[in-house]
C-alpha positions as CSV (number, residue, x, y, z in Angstrom):
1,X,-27.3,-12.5,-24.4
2,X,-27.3,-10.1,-21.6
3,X,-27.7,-6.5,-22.4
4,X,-24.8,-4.5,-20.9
5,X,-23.3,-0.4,-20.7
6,X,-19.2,-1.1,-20.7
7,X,-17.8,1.6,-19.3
8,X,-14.1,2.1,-20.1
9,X,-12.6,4.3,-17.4
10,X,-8.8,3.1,-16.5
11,X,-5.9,3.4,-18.4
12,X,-3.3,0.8,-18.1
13,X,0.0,1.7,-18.4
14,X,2.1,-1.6,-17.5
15,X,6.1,-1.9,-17.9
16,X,9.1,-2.8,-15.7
17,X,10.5,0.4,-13.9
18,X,7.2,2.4,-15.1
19,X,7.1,3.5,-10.9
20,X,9.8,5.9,-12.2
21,X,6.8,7.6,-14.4
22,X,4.5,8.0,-11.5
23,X,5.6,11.9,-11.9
24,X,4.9,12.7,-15.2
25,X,1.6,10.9,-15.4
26,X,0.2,12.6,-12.2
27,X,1.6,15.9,-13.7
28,X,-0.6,14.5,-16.8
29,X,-3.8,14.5,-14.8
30,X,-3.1,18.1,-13.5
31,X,-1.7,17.3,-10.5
32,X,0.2,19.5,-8.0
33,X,-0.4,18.4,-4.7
34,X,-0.5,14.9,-4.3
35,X,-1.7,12.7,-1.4
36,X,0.4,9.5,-1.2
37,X,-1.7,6.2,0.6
38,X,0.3,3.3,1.2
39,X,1.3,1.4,4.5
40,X,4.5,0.4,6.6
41,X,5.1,-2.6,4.8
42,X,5.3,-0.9,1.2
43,X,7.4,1.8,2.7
44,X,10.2,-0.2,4.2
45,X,10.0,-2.2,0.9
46,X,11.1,1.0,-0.5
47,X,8.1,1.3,-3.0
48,X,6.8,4.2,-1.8
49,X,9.8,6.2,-1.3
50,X,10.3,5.5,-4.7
51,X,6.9,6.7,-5.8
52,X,7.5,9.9,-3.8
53,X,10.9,10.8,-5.5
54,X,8.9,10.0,-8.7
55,X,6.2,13.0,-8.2
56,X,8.9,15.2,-6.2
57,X,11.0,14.9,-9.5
58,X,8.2,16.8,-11.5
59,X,8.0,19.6,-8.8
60,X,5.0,18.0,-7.1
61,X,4.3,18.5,-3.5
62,X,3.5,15.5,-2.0
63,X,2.2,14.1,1.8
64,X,2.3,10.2,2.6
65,X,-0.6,8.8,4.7
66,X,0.7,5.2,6.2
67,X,-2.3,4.3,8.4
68,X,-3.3,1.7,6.5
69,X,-4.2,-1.8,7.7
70,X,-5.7,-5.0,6.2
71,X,-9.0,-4.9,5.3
72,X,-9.5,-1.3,5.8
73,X,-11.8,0.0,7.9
74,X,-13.6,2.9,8.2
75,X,-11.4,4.4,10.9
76,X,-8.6,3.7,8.5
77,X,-10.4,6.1,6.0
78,X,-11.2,8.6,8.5
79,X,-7.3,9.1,9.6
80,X,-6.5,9.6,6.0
81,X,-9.0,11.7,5.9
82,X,-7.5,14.2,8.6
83,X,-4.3,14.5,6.5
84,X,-5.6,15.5,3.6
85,X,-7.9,17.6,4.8
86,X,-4.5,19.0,6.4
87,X,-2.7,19.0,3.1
88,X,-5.1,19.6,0.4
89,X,-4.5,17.5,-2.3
90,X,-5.5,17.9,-6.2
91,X,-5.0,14.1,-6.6
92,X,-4.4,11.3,-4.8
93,X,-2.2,8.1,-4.9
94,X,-2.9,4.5,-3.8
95,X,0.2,2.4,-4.0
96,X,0.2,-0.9,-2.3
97,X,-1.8,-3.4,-2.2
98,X,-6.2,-3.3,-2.3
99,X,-5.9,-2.2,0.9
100,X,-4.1,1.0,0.0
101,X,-6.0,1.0,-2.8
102,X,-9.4,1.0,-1.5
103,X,-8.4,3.5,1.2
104,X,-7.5,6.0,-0.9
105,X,-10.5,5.5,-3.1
106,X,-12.2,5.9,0.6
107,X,-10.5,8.8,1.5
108,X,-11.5,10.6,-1.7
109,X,-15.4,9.5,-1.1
110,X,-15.1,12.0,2.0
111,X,-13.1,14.1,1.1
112,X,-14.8,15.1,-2.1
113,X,-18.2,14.8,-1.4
114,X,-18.5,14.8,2.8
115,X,-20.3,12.4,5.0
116,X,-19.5,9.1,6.4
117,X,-18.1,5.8,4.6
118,X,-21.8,4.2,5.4
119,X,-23.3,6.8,3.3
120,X,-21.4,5.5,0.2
121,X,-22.5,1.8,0.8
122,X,-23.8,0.4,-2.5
123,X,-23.9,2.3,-6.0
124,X,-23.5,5.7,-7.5
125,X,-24.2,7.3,-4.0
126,X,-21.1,10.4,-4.9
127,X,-22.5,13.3,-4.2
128,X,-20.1,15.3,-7.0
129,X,-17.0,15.0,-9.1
130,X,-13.8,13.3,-7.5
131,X,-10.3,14.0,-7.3
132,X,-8.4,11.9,-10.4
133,X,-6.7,9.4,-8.7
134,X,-3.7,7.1,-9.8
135,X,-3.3,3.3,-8.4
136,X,0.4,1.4,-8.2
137,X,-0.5,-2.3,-7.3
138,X,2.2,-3.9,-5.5
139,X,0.5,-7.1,-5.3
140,X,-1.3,-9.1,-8.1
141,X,-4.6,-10.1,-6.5
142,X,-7.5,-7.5,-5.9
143,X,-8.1,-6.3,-9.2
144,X,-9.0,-2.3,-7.1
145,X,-6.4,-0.7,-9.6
146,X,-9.5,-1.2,-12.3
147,X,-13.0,-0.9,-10.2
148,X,-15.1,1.7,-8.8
149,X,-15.9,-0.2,-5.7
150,X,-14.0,0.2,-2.5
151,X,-14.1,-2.7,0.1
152,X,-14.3,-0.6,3.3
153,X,-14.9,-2.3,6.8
154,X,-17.0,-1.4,9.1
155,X,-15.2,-2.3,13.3
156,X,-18.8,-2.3,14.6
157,X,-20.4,-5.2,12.3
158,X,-17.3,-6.5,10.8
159,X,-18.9,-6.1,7.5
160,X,-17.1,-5.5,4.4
161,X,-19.1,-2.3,2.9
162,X,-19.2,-2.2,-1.3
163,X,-19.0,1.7,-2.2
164,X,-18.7,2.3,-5.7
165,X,-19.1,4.8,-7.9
166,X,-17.5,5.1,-11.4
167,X,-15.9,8.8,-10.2
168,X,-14.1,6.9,-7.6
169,X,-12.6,4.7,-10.5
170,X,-8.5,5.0,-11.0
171,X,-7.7,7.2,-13.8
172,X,-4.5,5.4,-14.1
173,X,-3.5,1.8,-13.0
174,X,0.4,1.8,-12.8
175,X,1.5,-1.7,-13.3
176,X,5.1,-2.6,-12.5
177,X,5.8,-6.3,-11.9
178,X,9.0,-5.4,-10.5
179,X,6.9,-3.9,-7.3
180,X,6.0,-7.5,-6.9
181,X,9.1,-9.1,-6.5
182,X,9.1,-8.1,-2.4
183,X,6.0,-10.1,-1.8
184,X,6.8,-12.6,0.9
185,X,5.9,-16.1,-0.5
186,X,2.6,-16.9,1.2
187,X,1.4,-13.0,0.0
188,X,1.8,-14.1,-3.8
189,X,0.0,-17.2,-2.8
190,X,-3.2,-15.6,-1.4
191,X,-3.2,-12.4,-3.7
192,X,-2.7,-14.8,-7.0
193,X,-5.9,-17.4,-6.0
194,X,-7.7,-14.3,-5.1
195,X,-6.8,-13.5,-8.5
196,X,-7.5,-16.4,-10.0
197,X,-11.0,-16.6,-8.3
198,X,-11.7,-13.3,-10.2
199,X,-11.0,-14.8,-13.3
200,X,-13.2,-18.4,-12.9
201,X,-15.6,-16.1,-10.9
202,X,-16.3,-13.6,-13.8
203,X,-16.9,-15.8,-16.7
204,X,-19.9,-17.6,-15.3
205,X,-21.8,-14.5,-13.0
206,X,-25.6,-13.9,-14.5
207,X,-23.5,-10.0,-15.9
208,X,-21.3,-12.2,-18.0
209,X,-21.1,-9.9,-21.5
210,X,-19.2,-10.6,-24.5
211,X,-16.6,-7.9,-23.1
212,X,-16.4,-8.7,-19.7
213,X,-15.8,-12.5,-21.1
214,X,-13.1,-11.2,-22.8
215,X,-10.9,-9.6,-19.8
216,X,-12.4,-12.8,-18.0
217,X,-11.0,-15.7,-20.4
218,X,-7.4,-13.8,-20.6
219,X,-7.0,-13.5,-17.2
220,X,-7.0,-17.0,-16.6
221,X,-4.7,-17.6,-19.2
222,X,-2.2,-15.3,-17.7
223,X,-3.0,-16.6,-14.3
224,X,-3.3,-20.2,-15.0
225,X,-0.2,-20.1,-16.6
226,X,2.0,-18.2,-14.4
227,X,0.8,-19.0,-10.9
228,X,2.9,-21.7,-10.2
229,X,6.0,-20.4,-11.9
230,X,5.6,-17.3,-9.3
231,X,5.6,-19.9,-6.4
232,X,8.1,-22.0,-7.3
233,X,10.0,-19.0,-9.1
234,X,9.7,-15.9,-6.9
235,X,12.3,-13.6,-9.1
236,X,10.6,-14.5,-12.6
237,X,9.9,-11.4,-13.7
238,X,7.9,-12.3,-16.4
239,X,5.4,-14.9,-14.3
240,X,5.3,-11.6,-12.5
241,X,3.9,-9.5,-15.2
242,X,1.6,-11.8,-16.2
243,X,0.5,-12.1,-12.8
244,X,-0.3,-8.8,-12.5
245,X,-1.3,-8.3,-15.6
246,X,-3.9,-11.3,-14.9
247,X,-4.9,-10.0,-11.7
248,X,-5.7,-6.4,-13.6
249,X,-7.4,-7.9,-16.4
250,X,-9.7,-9.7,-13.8
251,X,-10.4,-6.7,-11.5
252,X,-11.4,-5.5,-14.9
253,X,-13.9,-8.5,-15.5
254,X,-15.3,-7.5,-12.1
255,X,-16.3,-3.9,-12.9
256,X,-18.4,-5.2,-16.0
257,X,-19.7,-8.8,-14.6
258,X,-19.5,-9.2,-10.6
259,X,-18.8,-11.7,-8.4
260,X,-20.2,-14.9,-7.1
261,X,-20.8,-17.2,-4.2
262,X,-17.1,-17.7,-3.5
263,X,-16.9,-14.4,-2.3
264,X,-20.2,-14.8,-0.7
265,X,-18.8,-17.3,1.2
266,X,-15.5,-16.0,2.3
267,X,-16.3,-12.7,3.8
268,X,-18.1,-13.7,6.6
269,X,-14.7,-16.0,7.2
270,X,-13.0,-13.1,7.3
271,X,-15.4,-10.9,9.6
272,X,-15.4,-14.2,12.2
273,X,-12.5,-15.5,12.0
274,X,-9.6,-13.6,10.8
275,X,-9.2,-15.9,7.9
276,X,-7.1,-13.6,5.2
277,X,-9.5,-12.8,2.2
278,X,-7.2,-15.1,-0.2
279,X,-6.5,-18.1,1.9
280,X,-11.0,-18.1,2.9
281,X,-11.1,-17.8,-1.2
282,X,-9.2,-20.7,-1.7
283,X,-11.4,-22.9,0.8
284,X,-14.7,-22.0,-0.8
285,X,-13.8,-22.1,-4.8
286,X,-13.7,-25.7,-5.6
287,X,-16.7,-26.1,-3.8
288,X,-18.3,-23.7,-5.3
289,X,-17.3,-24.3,-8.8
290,X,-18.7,-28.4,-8.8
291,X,-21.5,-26.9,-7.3
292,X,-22.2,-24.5,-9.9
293,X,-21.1,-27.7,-12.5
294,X,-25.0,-28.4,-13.7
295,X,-25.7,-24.7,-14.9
296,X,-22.2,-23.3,-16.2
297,X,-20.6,-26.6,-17.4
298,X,-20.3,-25.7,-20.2
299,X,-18.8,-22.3,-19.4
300,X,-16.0,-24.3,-17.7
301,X,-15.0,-26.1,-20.3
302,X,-14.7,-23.3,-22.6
303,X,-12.4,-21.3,-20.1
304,X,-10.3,-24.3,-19.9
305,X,-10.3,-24.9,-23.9
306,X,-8.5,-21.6,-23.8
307,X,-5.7,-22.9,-21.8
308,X,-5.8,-26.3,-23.4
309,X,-2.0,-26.5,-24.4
310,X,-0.3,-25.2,-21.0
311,X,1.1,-27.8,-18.5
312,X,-0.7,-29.2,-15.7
313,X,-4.1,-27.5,-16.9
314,X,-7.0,-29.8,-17.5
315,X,-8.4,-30.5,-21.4
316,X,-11.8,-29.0,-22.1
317,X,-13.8,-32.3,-21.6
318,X,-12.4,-32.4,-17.7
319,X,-15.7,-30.3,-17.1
320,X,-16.2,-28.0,-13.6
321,X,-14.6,-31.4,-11.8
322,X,-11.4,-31.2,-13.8
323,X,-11.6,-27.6,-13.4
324,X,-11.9,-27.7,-9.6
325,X,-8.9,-30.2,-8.9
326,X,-6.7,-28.0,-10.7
327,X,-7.6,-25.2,-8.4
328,X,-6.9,-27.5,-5.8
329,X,-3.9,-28.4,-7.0
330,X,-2.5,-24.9,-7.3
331,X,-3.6,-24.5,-3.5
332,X,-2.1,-27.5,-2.2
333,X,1.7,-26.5,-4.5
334,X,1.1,-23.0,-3.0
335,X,0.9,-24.7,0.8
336,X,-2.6,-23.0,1.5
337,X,-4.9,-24.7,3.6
338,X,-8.2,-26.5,2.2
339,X,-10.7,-27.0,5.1
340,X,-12.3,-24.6,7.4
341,X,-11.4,-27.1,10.5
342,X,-8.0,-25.9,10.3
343,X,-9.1,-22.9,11.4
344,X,-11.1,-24.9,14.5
345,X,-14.7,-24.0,12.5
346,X,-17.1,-26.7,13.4
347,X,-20.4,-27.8,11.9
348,X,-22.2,-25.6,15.0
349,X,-20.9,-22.4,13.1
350,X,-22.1,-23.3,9.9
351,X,-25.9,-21.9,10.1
352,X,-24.0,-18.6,11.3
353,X,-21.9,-18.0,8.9
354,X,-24.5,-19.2,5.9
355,X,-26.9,-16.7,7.4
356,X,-24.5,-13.6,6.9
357,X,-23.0,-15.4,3.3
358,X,-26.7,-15.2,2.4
359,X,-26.9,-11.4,3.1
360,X,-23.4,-10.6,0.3
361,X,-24.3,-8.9,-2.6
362,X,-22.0,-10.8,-4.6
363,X,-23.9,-13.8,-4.0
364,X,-26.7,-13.2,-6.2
365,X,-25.1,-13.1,-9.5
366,X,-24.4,-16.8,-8.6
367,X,-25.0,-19.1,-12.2
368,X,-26.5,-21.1,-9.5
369,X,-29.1,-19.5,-7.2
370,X,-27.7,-20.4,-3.6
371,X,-30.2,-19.5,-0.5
372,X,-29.0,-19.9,3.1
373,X,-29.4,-23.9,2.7
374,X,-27.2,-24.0,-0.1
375,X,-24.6,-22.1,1.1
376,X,-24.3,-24.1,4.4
377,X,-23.6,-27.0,2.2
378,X,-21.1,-25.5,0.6
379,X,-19.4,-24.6,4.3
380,X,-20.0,-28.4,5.2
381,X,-18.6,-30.0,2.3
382,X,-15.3,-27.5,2.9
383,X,-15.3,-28.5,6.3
């Protein structure tokens, strides 16, 4: 049994309509001046106005920073940056999606303790206390409503900096699976297998930890069991709240228990190729999940013993193969693509791409140990 420090540090407070309480639980955290992040999409969805009339209601001043993009980068951070250090806020907001999210948990790195994004790269680099800081998820993929970490960009290397620090942690993740209803189709697609990858990711990392386990193994069951209803049933509001719940619960799993080679492998598809973080996820996991078969087996077929009795899902003795065409399966109903030479990648890109999926942190809480041979492999076989 590994020896782990859980660290509980976000409340949940999840609920149809609980946008409308954004107000009174900033005011909760001492709030008066309150910097919203979020991005064009999420305001002409009308989520963010929303949020605003929320905190406005409770006599908070507020200021909205839309320069958002996907997969923030660093310049992204330091815009937001120049409006609050403009405005002056006492706490600040991420709603939208992780890339809202992480920018505001970007913002508040400089804006708290100075510097530069690069000088946050890795663990516990926060010079001193943050501002609190409240995440509404409009999406149910990333899981950055309930982790430390931000995923910042960098536009010179293309790589995708970890910076975490448990003071740049969420005091409050504000779940409202009505906020998901406006995702466009293929959005829910890529943010729930992103999701889903969390979950299947978490349970077998070399962190695993009777508590991390936990948030891991009831995440799937959320998100095994409601992933297809989302696609196939866009306004179900309940596949939607156990979708975000799921995707929660599994960024949850994360802050106790890592990642693995799947995300190892899918960054540097990102960096290269423009390949969206959920769709290079859903390339890479069944791969990786046969190829971790001979070490965490048996950790497969106890994740899918816990979804024995739900429809379409494999029985327990189906094993890491059962296990990966399932995942398949949900990607091919959810009309995602399955090999990297739909996105023209060719074997003569392969040693490139292992060589920086060699160099991801995530990678080396792998059940498996992968090196740079491995992990072209695993690019070949998803060629």
């Amino acid at each position: 049994m590994n020896p782990f420090d859980v660290y509980p540090q976000t409340r949940i407070a999840f609920g149809v309509d609980r946008i409308d309480d954004l107000g009174s639980l900033a005011v909760g955290l001492g709030g008066e001046r309150v910097l919203v992040v979020s991005d064009p999409g999420i305001v002409a969805a009308g989520h963010a106005p929303r949020g605003l009339e929320a905190l406005q209601k409770e006599g908070l001043e507020t200021e909205l920073f839309v320069g958002v993009h996907e997969n923030p980068t660093t310049e992204d951070v330091e815009a937001g940056l120049v409006v609050a250090a403009c405005f002056e806020p006492d706490l600040i907001v991420g709603l939208g999606g992780g890339s809202s999210m992480d920018c505001a948990k970007g913002i508040n790195f400089l804006f708290s303790c100075g510097g530069k994004m690069q000088d946050y790269r890795g663990i516990g680099k926060a010079s001193r206390d943050m501002l609190p800081m409240i995440a509404v998820p409009t999406t149910a993929g990333t899981g950055s409503e309930a982790q430390s970490f931000a995923l910042i960009s960098d536009p010179q290397t293309h790589e995708k900096m970890a910076c975490g620090d448990r003071r740049a942690a969420f005091r409050i993740a504000l779940l409202d699976p009505k906020l998901t209803q406006t995702q466009p189709a293929l959005l829910t697609a890529l943010t729930g297998i992103d999701a889903v990858a969390h979950a299947l990711e978490t349970y077998v990392t070399t962190r695993r930890n009777p508590i991390s386990l936990a948030y891991s193994r009831e995440a799937w069951r959320l998100l095994a069991s409601n992933y297809l209803k989302v696609i196939d049933a866009p306004t179900d509001l309940q596949a939607r709240g156990g979708m975000q719940l799921g995707a929660c619960l599994a960024g949850t799993a994360i802050e106790n228990s890592m990642l693995g080679a799947v995300h190892a492998l899918a960054n540097p598809l990102t960096a290269n190729y423009g390949i969206v973080h959920g769709q290079a996820v859903a390339i890479m996991l069944p791969h990786v999940i046969r190829y971790n078969a001979t070490v965490a087996g048996l950790w497969y077929e106890e994740i899918l013993a816990s979804t024995q009795p739900l429809e379409h899902c494999p029985p327990a003795g189906a094993g890491a193969g059962g296990l990966a065409d399932f995942v398949s399966l949900l990607i091919e109903r959810a009309g995602l693509k399955s090999h990297l030479t739909e996105f023209n990648i060719d074997q003569a890109a392969l040693h490139a791409l292992a060589t920086q999926a060699s160099q991801q942190w995530t990678g080396t809480f792998n059940p498996r140990k992968v090196n740079e041979t491995d992990l072209q492999d695993l690019y070949r076989a998803a060629l």
